[in-house]
C-alpha positions in Angstrom: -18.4 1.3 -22.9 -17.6 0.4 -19.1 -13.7 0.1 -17.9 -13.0 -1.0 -14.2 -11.2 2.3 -12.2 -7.8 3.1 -12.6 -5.0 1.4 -10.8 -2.2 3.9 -11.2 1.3 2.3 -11.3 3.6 5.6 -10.7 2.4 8.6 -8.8 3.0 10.6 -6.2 -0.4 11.5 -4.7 0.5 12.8 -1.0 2.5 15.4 -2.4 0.3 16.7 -5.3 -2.1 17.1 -2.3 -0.1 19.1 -0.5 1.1 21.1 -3.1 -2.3 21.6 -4.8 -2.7 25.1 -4.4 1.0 26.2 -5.3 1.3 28.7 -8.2 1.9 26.7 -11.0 2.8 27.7 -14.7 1.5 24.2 -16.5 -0.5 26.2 -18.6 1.5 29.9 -18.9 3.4 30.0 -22.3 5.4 33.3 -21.9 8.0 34.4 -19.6 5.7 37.8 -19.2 2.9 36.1 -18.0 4.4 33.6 -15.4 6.9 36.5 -14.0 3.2 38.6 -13.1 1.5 35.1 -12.0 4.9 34.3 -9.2 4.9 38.1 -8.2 1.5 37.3 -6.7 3.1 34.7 -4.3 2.7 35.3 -0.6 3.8 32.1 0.8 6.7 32.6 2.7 8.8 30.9 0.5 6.4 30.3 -2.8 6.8 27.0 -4.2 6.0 27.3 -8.2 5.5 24.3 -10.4 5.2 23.4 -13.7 8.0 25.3 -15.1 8.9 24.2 -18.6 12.3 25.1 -19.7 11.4 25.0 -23.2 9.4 28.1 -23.2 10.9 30.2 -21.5 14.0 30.9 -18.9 14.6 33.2 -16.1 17.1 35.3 -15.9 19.2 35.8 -12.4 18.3 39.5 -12.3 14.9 38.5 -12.7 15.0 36.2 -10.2 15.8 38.6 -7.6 13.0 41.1 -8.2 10.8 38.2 -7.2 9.3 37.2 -3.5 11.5 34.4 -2.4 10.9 31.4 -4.5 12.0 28.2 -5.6 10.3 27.4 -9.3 10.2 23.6 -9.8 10.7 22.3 -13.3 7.9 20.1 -14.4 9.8 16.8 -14.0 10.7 18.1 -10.4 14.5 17.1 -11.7 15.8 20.4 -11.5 15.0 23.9 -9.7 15.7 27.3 -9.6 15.8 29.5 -6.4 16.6 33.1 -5.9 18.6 34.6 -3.1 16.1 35.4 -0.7 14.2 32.0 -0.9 17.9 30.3 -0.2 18.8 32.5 2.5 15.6 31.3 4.5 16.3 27.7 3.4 20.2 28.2 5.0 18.0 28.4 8.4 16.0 25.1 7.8 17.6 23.2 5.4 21.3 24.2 4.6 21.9 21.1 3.1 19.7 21.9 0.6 20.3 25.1 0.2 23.9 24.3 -0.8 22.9 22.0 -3.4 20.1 22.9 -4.8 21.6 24.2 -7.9 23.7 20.8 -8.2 21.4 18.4 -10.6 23.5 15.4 -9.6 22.8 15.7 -5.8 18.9 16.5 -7.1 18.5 13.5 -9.0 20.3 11.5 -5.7 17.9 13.2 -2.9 14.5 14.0 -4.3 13.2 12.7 -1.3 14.4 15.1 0.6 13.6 17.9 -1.2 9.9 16.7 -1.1 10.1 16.5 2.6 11.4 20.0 2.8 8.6 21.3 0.3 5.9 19.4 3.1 7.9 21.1 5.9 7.7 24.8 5.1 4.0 24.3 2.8 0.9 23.7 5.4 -1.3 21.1 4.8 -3.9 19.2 7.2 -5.7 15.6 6.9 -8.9 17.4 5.4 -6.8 18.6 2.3 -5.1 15.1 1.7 -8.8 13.6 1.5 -10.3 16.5 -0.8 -7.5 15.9 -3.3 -7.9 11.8 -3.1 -12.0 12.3 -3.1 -11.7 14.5 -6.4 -8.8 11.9 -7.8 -11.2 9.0 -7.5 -15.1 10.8 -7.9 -13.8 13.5 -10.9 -10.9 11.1 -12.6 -11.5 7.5 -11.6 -8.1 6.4 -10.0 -8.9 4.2 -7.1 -5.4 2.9 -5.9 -1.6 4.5 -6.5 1.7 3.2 -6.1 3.1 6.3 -3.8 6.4 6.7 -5.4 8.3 8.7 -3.1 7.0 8.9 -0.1 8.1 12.1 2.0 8.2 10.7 5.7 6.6 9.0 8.5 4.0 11.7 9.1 2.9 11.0 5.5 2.2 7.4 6.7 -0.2 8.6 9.8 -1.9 11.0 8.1 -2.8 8.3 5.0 -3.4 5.2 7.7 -6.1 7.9 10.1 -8.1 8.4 6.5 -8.3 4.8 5.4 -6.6 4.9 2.6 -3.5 2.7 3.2 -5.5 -0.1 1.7 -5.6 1.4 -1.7 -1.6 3.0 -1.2 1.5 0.7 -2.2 4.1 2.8 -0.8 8.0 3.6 -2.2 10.6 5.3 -0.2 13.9 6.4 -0.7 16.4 4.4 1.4 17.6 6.9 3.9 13.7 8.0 4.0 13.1 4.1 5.0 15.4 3.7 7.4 14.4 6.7 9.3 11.3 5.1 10.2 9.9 3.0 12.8 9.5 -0.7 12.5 5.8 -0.7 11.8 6.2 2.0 9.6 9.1 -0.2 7.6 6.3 -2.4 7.2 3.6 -0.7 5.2 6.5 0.0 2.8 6.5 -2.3 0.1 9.8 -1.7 -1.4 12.4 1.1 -2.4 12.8 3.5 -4.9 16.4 4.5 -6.5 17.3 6.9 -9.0 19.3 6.3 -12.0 19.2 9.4 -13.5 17.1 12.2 -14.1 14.4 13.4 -16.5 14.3 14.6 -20.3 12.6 18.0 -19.4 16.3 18.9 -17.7 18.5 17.2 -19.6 19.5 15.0 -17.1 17.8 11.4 -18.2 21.1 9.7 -18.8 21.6 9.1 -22.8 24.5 7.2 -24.7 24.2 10.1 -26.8 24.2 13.6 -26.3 21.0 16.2 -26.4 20.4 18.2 -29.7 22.4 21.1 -27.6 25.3 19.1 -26.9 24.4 18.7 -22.9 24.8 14.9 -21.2 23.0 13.4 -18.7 24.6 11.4 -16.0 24.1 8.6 -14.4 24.0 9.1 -10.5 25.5 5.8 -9.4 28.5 4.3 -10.6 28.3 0.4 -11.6 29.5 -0.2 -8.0 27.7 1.8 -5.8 24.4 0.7 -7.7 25.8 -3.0 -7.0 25.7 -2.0 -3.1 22.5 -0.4 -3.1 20.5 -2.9 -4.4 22.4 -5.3 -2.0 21.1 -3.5 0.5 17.2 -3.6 -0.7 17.8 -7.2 -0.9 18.8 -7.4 2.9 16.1 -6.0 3.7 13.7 -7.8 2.1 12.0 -5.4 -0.4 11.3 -4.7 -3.9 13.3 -2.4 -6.0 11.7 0.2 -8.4 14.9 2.1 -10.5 13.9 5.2 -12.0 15.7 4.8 -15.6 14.8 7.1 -18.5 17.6 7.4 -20.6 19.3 4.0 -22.5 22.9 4.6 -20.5 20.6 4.0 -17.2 18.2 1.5 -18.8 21.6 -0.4 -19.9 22.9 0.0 -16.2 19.8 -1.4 -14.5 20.3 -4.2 -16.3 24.2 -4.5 -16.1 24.2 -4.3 -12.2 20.9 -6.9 -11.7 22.6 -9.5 -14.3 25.5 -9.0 -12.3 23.7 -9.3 -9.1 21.8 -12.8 -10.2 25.0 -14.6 -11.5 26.4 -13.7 -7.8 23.5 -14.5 -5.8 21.5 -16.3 -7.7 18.5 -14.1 -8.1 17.6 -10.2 -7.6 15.2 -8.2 -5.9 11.1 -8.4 -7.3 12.6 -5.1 -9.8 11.0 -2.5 -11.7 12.4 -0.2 -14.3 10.3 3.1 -13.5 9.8 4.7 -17.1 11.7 2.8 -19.8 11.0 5.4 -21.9 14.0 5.3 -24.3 14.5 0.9 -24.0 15.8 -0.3 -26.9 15.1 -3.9 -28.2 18.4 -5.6 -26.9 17.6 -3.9 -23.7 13.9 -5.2 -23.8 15.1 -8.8 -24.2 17.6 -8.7 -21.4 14.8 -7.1 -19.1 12.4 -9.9 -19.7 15.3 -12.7 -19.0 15.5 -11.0 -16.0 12.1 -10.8 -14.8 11.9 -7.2 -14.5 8.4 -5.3 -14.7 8.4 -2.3 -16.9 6.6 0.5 -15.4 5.5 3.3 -17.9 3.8 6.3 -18.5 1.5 6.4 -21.7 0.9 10.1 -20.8 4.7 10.5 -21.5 3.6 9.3 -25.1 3.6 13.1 -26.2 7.1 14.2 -24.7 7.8 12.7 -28.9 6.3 15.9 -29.7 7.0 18.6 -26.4 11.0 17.6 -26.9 11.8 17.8 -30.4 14.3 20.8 -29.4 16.3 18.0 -27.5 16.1 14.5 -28.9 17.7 13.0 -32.2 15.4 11.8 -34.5 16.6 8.1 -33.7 15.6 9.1 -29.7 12.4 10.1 -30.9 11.2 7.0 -32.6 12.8 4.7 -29.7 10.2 6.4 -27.2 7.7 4.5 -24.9 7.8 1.7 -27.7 4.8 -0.3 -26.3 4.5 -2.1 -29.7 7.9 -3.3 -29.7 7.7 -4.8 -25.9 4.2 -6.3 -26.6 4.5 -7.6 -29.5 7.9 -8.7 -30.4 9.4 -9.3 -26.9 6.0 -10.4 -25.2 6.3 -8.3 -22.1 1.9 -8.8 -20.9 0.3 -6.1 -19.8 -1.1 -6.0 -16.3 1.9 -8.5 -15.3 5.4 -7.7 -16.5 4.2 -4.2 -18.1 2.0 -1.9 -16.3 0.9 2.0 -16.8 0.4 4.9 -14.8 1.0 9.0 -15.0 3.1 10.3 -12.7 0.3 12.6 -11.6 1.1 14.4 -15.6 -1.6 14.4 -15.6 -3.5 12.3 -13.0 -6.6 11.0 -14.3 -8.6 8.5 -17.1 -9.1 10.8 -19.6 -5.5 11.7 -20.6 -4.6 8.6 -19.6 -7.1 6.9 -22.2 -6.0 9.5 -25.2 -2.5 9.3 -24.6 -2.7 5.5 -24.3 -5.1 4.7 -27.5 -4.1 7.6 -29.7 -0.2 8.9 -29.0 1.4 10.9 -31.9 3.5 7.7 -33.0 2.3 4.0 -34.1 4.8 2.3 -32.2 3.1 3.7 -29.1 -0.7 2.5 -29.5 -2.0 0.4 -26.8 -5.1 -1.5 -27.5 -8.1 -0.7 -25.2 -7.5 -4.2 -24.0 -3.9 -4.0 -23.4 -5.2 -0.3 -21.7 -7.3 -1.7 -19.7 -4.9 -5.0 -18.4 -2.1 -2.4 -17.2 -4.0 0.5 -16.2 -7.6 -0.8 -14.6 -8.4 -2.5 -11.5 -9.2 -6.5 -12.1 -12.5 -5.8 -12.0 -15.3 -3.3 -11.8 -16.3 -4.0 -7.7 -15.1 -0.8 -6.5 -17.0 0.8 -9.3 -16.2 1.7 -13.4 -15.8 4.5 -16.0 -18.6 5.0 -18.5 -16.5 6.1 -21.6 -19.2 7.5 -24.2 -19.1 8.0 -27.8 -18.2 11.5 -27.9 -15.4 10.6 -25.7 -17.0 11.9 -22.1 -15.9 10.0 -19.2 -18.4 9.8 -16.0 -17.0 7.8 -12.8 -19.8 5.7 -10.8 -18.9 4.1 -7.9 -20.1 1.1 -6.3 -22.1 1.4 -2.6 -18.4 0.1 -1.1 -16.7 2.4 -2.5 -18.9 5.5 -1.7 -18.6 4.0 2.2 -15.3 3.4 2.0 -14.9 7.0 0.6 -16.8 8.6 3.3 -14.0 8.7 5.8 -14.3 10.5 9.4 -12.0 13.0 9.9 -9.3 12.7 12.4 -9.0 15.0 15.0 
């Protein structure tokens, strides 16, 4: 069975590529183990990902005993950092070294926290192409939305390899306006976050996590009202990163607002959806917003038991519901991609054809319409009976893959 190359929706491929060879504790289950594995670090200031809180926490004296660090939770929604690490960042980036610890201000300036992790962790225009070569030749992912992207540098370096022709890039508002005129204009449109993640208890829920916590929302009604106002003026889309239903509900609050004023909103995306309910899912489509989610978050049913009701549980990426019942299409008003959790077709595939709950089951039609290129020019993904994937490309696609270096 052949399937076109992957089109993914919502990543953030420029800065897995530049922090590819961080430490990273995706796959360490004890706190024993990971402590050793960051003790190795001799970055000045070690950036460690993966991080999941569910396993394992560190205490503050153990913190200290380590080389200056700042360990990313795997949502990248909240962080820790010891004294050492903060003290350098006081020199750099006191802005964020006052606030890293504050979840609210996280969740508000991700983008900047991105640019500071590009800033103080080397990378060159030969390891942005060896990550996007190994994406597309090892995983079959030909084009990405860039989610987030970190600054105008980011731009050049992408636009000297070629690539800018298989990028749709996101910034941050503040990010945008930093940059030059043609830089504004290989932005397609704006990302805004309206809360955080489920991984640190910060997706904003109407209802409170199994341990009592409560996300927030990071706008109120009004300041969300301005912001999109201001995407509007300036002529771009808008994709709101909304997990929880209080954010999911305000997304769709503000922009109903928003159209009865002006008589229409921004082209809008809802950026995960993960917890939409049906009412929400109705009011969505009236409004001609595009869902974008993550069938790879399919699992998080399982991974957060500890955290989510039973009722949360069942409401999760409910693909069924919003296909069949609301008639959101996919490819058009629903589309798929992974957040770089991983990047790649074969979790994507799994996660997508066979998640732990019915409701989430995508067809390998309704796969291939959100997730796939139109059609198989570029090249396709040989999927096999026993479930191997092997990524040929077309002649194009090998030339347009064999990119000069810059100097």
């Amino acid at each position: 069975m052949q399937i076109p190359l992957l089109k993914d929706h919502h990543a953030h491929p420029f800065m897995a590529a530049v922090l590819r060879d961080c430490i990273n504790l995706k796959a360490v289950s004890t706190k024993t183990e990971a402590l050793s594995l960051i003790k190795m670090g001799e970055e000045e200031i070690n950036l460690i990902l993966g991080w999941h809180n569910g396993r394992y926490t560190f205490e503050e004296g153990e913190l200290e005993q380590l080389p200056p660090v700042v360990i990313c939770n795997q949502s990248f929604h909240s962080f820790l950092i010891n004294h050492a690490a903060r003290e350098m960042l006081w020199l750099s980036h006191p802005e964020i070294a006052r606030h890293l610890d504050d979840k609210l201000w996280v969740d508000k300036n991700l983008s900047k926290i991105l640019n500071m992790m590009a800033s103080i962790h080397a990378y060159t225009p030969y390891k942005i192409k060896q990550f996007f070569s190994d994406l597309l030749e090892q995983l079959g992912v030909w084009y990405f939305d860039e989610m987030l992207l970190p600054n105008e540098r980011a731009i050049d370096v992408l636009r000297e390899l070629g690539y800018l022709n298989r990028i749709r890039l996101w910034a941050d508002l503040e990010t945008f306006h930093d940059l030059t005129q043609v830089a504004q204009d290989a932005v397609y449109g704006i990302k805004v976050f309206l809360d955080g993640a489920i991984g640190s208890f910060t997706a904003a829920l109407s209802a409170p996590y199994l341990n009592g916590k409560a996300g927030r929302l990071v706008y109120s009604d009004s300041a969300l009202r301005l912001l999109i106002i201001q995407v509007m003026d300036i002529n771009k889309a808008v994709a709101l990163h909304a997990i929880g239903d209080l954010a999911i509900a305000q997304a769709i609050s503000v922009l109903s607002e928003i159209k009865r004023e002006h008589g229409m909103i921004p082209m809008t995306r809802i950026e995960h959806a993960q917890l939409i309910s049906l009412d929400q899912a109705v009011q969505a489509k009236k409004l001609g917003i595009i869902l974008s989610m993550q069938p790879n978050f399919s699992r998080e049913v399982v991974q957060y038991e500890d955290r989510l009701s039973e009722e949360y549980l069942k409401q999760h990426n409910p693909f069924r519901m919003l296909i069949d019942e609301i008639g959101f299409v996919p490819g058009e008003d629903l589309v798929f991609g992974s957040d770089g959790m991983p990047y790649g077709v074969q979790n994507a595939y799994k996660s997508a054809l066979f998640p732990p709950l019915p409701s989430q089951v995508l067809s390998l039609d309704e796969f291939v319409q959100g997730y796939c290129l139109p059609d198989k020019s570029e090249g396709y993904i040989d999927i096999g009976s026993d479930e191997r994937f092997e990524v040929v490309l077309s002649d194009n696609a090998i030339e347009a893959t064999d990119t000069k270096m810059p100097d």
